[in-house]
Structures are given as structure tokens and as C-alpha cells.
N, C-alpha and C positions, 0 to 999 in steps of 0.2 A: 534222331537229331543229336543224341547225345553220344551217340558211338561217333560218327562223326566228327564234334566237338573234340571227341577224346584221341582221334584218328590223326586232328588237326594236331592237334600238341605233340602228338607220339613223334606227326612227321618233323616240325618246329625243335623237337632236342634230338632228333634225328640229324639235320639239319647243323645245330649247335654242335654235336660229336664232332661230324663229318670237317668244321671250321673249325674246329681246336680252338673256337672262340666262343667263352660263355659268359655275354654279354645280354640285357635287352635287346637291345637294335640286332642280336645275332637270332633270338628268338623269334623278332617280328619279322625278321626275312624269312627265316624258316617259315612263318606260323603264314605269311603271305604264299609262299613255294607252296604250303601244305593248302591252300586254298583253290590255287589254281590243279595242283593235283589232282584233289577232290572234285573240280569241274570238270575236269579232262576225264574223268572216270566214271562221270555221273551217269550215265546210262546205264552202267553195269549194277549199279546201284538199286536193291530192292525202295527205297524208299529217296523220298526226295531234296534236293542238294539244300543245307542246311539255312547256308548263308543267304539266299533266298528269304528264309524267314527274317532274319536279321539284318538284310537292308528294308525288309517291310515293317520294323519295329524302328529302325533310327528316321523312315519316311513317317510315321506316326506323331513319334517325339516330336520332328523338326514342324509337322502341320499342328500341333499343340500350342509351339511357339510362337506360332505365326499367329493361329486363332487368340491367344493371350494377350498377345501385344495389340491384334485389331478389336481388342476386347475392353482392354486399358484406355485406348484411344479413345473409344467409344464412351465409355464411361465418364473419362475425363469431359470429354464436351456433353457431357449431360450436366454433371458438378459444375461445371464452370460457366455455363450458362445463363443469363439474366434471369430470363422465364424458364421454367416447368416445359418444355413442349413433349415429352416421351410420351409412351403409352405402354405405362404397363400392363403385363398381359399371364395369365397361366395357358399354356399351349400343350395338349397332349400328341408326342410324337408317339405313333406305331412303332418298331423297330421289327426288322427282319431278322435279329441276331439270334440265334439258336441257345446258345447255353445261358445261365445264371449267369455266368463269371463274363461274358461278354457284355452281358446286357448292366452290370454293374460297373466295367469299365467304358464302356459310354456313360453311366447315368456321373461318375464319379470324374471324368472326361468334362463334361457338361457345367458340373457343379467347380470344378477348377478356374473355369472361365467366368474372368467377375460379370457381373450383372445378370448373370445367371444361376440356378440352384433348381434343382432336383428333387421337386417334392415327396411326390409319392409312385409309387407302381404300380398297374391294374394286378388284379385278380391272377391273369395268366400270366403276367411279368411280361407281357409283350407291348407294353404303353407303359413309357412314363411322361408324367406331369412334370412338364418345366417353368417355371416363372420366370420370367423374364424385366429386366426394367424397362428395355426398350423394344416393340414389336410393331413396325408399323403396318407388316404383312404377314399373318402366320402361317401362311402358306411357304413362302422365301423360307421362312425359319426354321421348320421340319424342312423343307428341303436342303438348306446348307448343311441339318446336320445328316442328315442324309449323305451326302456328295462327300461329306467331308471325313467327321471323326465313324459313322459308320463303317462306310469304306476302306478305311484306313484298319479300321479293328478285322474286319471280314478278309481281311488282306494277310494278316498277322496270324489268324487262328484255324483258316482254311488251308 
């Protein structure tokens, strides 16, 4: 991925030479030209097209966002509330994720989004304990994060 990256840019002041203009916007044409190159070429390619990775890292970011803001909202109508009606809950979700650093960016994924927090790990690192303020199904709950920030890391690192 990183030969690539470096491939990318080589062809981007490539690009800038060729335009006798060395500008930003002369790099990002380039550095655009050098993307589509690299697609056009990718089969020749021992390993796999880069940018790939890095639309599955800005889909990540932007599902973060999303879960934040439905998470904000969430909260808010808990705070603001008359009655109490939530139910909190500690839920331990499985995860399929292979390494440490995956199963820590879930846990740390999880813990970003309010009303949630990341207690503890099992033993093998393949369960962690969530709390939750509001869980009216814990089932739905390990599923969303299933469908969702899982998915999304298994997307990134595979």
C-alpha cells in the first residue's frame, strides 16, 4: 500500500513537471490522474489497489458520525425527559475481529459514542463488556454493533 501511495505522488509531480505548473490544484489533478492510473493497472499489480483501503476508512469515519449524532440524540431524550424510563444494561458482545488493535478499535469506537463505554475484555479479548444507558433489546445491540462499527473495521483491515 505504501509503494503505491508513493507511486501516487511520484505520478502527481509527474503530472506538475509535465504542466509547467506547481500549484495545489496542479498536484491534485495529478495525484487524481495518478489514481486512475493505478486502477487501470491494477491487475498487474502483485498486491491490492490501495485506495480501496481508503474509501473503506472515510466509510468508517463518515458511519462514526452518523452513530454519534444517533447517539447524541439518544441521550438528549433521555436527559430531557420527565421520567427515568431507560434501562440500563452491561451487555457482552462476541466479536469476530482477529487482532488486538482491531478488537481495541471497536472497543474504543464503542466507548466514543456517548451513552456507551467499554468496560472490560474477556480473557481471550474476543468479548468485551459494554454498558450501556439505554438497552431495551440486547440482542438488536450486539447486532447493530455487529452490522455496523464491526463491519466497517473488517472492511478497513482485511
Amino acid at each position: 500500500m505504501a509503494f503505491q501511495v508513493l507511486l501516487n505522488v511520484f505520478i502527481a509531480v509527474i503530472w506538475m513537471f509535465l504542466q509547467n505548473n506547481y500549484t495545489a490544484l496542479s498536484f491534485f489533478i495529478g495525484y487524481v490522474v495518478g489514481i486512475f492510473v493505478l486502477f487501470v493497472i491494477r491487475r498487474f499489480l502483485l498486491f491490492d489497489f490501495y485506495f480501496i483501503r481508503v474509501w473503506a476508512v472515510m466509510k468508517l469515519i463518515l458511519l462514526f458520525f452518523k452513530e454519534l449524532i444517533k447517539a447524541n440524540i439518544d441521550v438528549v431524550r433521555i436527559v430531557l425527559s420527565p421520567n427515568l424510563n431507560n434501562k440500563p444494561a452491561i451487555v457482552a458482545v462476541t466479536t469476530e475481529l482477529d487482532t488486538d488493535l482491531e478488537v481495541s478499535i471497536l472497543a474504543a469506537l464503542i466507548s466514543l459514542t456517548p451513552g456507551t463505554v467499554s468496560m472490560d475484555f474477556s480473557d481471550d479479548s474476543r468479548t468485551i463488556y459494554v454498558h450501556s444507558i439505554d438497552v431495551p433489546n440486547k440482542d438488536e445491540m450486539v447486532d447493530q454493533i455487529h452490522n455496523t462499527f464491526e463491519r466497517a473495521i473488517m472492511e478497513v483491515t482485511k
